[in-house]
C-alpha positions as CSV (number, residue, x, y, z in Angstrom):
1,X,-47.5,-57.1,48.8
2,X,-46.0,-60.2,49.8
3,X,-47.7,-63.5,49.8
4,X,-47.2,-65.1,53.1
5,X,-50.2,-67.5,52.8
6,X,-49.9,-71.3,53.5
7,X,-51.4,-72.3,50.2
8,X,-51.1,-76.1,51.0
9,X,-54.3,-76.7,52.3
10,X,-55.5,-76.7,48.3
11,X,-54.3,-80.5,48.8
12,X,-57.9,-80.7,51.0
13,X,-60.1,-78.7,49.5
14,X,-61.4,-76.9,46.3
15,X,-60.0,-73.3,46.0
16,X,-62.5,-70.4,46.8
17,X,-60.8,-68.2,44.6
18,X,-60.2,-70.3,41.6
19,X,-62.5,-73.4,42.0
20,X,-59.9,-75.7,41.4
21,X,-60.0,-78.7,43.0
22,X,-56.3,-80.1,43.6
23,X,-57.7,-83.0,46.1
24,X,-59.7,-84.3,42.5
25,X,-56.2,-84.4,40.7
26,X,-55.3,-87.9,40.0
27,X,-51.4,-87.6,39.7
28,X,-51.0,-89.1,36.7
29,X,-52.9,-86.3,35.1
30,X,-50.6,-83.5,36.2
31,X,-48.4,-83.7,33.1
32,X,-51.2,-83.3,30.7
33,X,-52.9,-80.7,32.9
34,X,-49.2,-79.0,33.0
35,X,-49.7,-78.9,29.5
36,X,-53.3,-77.7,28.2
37,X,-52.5,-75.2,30.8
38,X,-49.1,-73.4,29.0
39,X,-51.3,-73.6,25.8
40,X,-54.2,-71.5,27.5
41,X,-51.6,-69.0,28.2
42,X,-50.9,-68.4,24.9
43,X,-53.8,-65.9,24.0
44,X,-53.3,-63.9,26.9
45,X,-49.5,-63.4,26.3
46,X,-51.2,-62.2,22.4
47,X,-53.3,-59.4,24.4
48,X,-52.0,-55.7,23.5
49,X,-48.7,-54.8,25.8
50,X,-50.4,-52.2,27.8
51,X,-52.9,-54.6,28.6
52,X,-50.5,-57.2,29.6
53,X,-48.4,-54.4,31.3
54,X,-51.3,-53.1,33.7
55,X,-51.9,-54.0,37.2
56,X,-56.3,-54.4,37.6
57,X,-55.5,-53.5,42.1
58,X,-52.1,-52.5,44.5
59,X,-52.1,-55.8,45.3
60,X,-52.6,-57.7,42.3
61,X,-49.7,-58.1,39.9
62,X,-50.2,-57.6,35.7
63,X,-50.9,-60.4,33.2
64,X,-47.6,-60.3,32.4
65,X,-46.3,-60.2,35.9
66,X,-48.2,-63.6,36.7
67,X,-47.3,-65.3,33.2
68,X,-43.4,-64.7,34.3
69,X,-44.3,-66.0,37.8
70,X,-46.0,-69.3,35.9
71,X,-43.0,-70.0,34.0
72,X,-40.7,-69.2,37.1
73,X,-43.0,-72.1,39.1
74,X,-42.3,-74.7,36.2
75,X,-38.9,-74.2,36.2
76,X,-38.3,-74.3,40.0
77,X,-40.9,-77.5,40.2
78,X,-39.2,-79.6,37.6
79,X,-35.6,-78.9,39.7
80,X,-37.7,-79.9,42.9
81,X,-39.2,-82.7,41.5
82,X,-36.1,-84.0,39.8
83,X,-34.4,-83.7,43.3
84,X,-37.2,-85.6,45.1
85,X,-36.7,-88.5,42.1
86,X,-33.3,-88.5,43.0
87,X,-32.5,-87.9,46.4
88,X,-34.2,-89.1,49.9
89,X,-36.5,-86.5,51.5
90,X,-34.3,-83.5,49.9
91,X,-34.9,-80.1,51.5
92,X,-35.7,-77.6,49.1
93,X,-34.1,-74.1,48.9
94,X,-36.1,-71.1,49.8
95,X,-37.9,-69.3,46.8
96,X,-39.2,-65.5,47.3
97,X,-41.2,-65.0,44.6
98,X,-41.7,-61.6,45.3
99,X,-38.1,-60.8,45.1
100,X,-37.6,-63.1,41.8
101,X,-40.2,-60.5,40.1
102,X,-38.4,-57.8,41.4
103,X,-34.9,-59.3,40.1
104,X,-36.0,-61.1,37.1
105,X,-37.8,-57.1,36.2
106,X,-41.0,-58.8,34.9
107,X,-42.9,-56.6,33.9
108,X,-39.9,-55.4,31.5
109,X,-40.0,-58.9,29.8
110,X,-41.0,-58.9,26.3
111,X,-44.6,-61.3,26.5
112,X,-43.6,-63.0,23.1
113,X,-40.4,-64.4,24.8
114,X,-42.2,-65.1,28.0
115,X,-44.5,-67.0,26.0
116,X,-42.3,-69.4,24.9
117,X,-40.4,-70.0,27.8
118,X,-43.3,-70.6,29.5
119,X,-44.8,-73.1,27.0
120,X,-40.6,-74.7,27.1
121,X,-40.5,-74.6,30.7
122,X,-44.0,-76.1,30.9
123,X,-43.6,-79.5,28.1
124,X,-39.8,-80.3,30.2
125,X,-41.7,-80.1,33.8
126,X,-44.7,-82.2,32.2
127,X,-42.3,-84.6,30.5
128,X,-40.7,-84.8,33.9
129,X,-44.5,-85.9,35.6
130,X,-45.1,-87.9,33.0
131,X,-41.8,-90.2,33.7
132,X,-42.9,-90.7,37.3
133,X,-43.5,-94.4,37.8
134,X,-45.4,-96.9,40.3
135,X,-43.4,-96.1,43.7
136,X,-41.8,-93.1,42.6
137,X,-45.2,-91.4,43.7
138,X,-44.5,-92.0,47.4
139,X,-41.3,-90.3,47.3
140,X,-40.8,-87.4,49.5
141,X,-39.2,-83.6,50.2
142,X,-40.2,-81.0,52.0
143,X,-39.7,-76.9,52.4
144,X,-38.4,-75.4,54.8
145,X,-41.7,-74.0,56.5
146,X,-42.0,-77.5,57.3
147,X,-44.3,-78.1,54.6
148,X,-43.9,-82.3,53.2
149,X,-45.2,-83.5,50.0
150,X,-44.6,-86.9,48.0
151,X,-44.8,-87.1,44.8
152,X,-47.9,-87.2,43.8
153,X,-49.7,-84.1,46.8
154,X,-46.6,-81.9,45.4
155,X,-47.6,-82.1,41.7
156,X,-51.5,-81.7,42.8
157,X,-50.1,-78.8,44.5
158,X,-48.0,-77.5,41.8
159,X,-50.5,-77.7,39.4
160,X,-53.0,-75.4,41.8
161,X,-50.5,-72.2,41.3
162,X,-50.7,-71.5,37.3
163,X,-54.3,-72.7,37.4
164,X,-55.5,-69.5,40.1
165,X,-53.1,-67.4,38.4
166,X,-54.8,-67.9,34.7
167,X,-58.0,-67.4,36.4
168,X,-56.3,-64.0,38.0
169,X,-55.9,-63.4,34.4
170,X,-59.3,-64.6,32.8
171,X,-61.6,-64.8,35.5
172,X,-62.3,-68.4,34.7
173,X,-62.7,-70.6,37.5
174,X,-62.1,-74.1,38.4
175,X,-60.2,-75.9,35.4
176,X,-56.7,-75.8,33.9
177,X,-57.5,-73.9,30.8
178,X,-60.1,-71.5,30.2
179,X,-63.3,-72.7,27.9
């Protein structure tokens, strides 16, 4: 089913899902968080392919499912971030996610690939976080819902989305890698 949910409120408030706390982010931590949490996918992308390949409810999608999603999000947030680096108040292009997991067949993707695109897509989109400097913070785009983030509420934001989804995956709440 689709996800119509505003999920920017995260920016105020811990996640009831998750636990994670996005308001608690300092930016400067989103690259490394970025990081240790592509690494924590690692051992779920080793689970056995029919466990990777199963769905746990209708509306919940498979490991796998959600680890393609994950890399899909670091790749699209590094091309929105380098736009908001480079342009003034850019508009971002519409994303269905739904329809990219339809497309992109994820649940047909072999996990050991998925595994290192994610971990590649995840060290280019923290290198990008970690180039952000002083001002570059305040800098600003927006969806088109109307949503606007600078710099620094988009990667708080950013880093909400593969944080709940390894915890769809692990059932570990409230940090960017599972302990």
């Amino acid at each position: 089913m689709p996800d119509d949910k505003d999920w920017t409120w995260v920016l105020e408030r811990p996640c009831p899902e998750c636990g994670f706390d996005a308001s608690s982010v300092p930016p400067e931590s989103v690259g490394a968080l970025v990081r240790a949490n592509a690494v924590a996918w690692v051992p779920v992308l080793a689970r056995p392919a029919d466990q990777l390949r199963r769905r746990p409810a209708d509306d919940r999608w498979a490991p796998l499912e959600y680890a393609c999603h994950v890399r899909d999000v670091y790749l699209l947030y590094r091309v929105r971030l380098l736009l908001m680096l480079r342009e003034d108040d850019p508009l971002f292009a519409n994303w269905d996610q739904d329809a990219t997991a339809v497309e992109g067949r994820y649940l047909e993707q072999d996990p050991a690939a998925v595994s290192a695109q994610l971990h590649a897509a995840a060290m280019e989109l923290a290198d990008a976080f970690d180039g952000v400097r002083g001002e570059q913070w305040e800098r600003r785009g927006r969806r088109s819902d109307g949503a606007r983030f600078d710099v620094a509420g988009f990667g708080r934001y950013m880093i909400h989305d593969p944080v709940h989804h390894l915890y769809d995956v692990s059932g570990r709440r409230g940090s960017a890698t599972p302990t």
